[in-house]
C-alpha positions in Angstrom: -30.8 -19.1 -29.9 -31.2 -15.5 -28.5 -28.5 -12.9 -29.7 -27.0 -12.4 -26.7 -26.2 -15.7 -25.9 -22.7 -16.2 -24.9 -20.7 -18.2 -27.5 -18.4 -21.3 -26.8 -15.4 -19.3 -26.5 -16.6 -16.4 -24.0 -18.3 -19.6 -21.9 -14.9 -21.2 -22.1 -12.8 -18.0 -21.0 -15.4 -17.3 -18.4 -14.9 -20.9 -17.1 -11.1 -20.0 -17.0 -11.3 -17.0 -15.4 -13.6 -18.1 -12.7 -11.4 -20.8 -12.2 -8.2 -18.9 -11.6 -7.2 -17.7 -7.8 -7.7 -14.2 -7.8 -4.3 -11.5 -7.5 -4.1 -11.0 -3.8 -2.2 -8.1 -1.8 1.2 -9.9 0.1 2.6 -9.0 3.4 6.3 -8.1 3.2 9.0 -7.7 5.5 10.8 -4.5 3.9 10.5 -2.7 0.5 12.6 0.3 -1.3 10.4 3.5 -1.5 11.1 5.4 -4.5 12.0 8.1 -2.2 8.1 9.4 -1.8 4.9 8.5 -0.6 1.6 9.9 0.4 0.6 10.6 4.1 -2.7 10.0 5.8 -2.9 11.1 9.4 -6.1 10.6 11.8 -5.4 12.6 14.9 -8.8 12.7 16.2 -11.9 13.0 13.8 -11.4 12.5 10.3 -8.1 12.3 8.7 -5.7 14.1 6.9 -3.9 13.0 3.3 -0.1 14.7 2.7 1.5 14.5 -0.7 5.0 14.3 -1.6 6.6 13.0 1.8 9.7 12.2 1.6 10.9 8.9 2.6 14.0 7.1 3.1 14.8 4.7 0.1 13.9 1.2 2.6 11.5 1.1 5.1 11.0 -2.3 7.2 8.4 -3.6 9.6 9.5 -2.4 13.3 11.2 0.9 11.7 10.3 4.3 12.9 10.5 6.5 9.9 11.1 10.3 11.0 8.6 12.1 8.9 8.4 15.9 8.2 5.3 17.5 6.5 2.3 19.6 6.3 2.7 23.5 5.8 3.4 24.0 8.9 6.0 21.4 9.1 5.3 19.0 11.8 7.8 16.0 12.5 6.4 12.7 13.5 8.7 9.1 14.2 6.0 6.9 12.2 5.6 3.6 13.6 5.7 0.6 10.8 3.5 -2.4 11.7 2.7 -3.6 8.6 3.4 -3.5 5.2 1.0 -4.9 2.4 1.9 -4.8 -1.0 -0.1 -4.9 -4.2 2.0 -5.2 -7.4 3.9 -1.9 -7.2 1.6 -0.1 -4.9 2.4 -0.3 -1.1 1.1 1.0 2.3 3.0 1.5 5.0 0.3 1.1 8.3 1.1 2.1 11.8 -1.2 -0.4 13.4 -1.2 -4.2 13.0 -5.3 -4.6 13.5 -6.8 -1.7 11.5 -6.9 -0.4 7.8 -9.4 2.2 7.9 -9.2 5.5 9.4 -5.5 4.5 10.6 -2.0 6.4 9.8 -0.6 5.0 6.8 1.9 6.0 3.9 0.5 5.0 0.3 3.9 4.0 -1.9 2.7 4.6 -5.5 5.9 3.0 -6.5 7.9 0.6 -4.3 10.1 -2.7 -4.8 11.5 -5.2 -3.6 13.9 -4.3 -0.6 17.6 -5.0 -0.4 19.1 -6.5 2.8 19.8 -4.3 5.3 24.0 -3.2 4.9 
């Protein structure tokens, strides 16, 4: 048999892995921010990325979230169509039907959300 044959047990963990549904990204309703997130802004051509914005600690889809950033600060009421979550990375898009060159806020830490009080 040639060395780099595969042996029974990588064939059988390969089998396995194939075999398993792969991790997928959910659609939520609401999540709690952490209180920061990252901004991407496409005005006209191209897009802009803002660090360190600060967020309320709940955002829900059909919230406008009143934004203030850049260094010349600019405020902007950002619309929230969707929200897809990936374990505990979210993004926050302003548009239902696009991903790419679309405003978005990228939640490198968010949770679950509690009920609105």
């Amino acid at each position: 048999m040639p060395r780099n044959w595969p042996t029974a047990a990588t064939a059988a963990l390969l089998v396995v892995a194939a075999s398993c549904p792969p991790v997928a990204a959910d659609e939520v309703a609401a999540i709690a921010t952490g209180g920061t997130g990252d901004l991407t802004m496409c005005p006209y051509t191209g897009c802009n990325l803002y660090h360190h914005i600060k967020l309320p600690p709940r955002i829900a889809v059909g919230d406008k979230v009143r934004l203030r950033f850049g260094s010349n600060p600019k405020r902007y009421d950002f619309p929230v169509a969707r929200i897809v979550r990936d374990g505990g990375v979210c993004i926050v898009f302003s548009q239902l039907d696009k991903i790419a060159d679309v405003e978005k806020i990228e939640v490198a830490s968010c949770g679950e959300a509690s009920p609105p009080q």
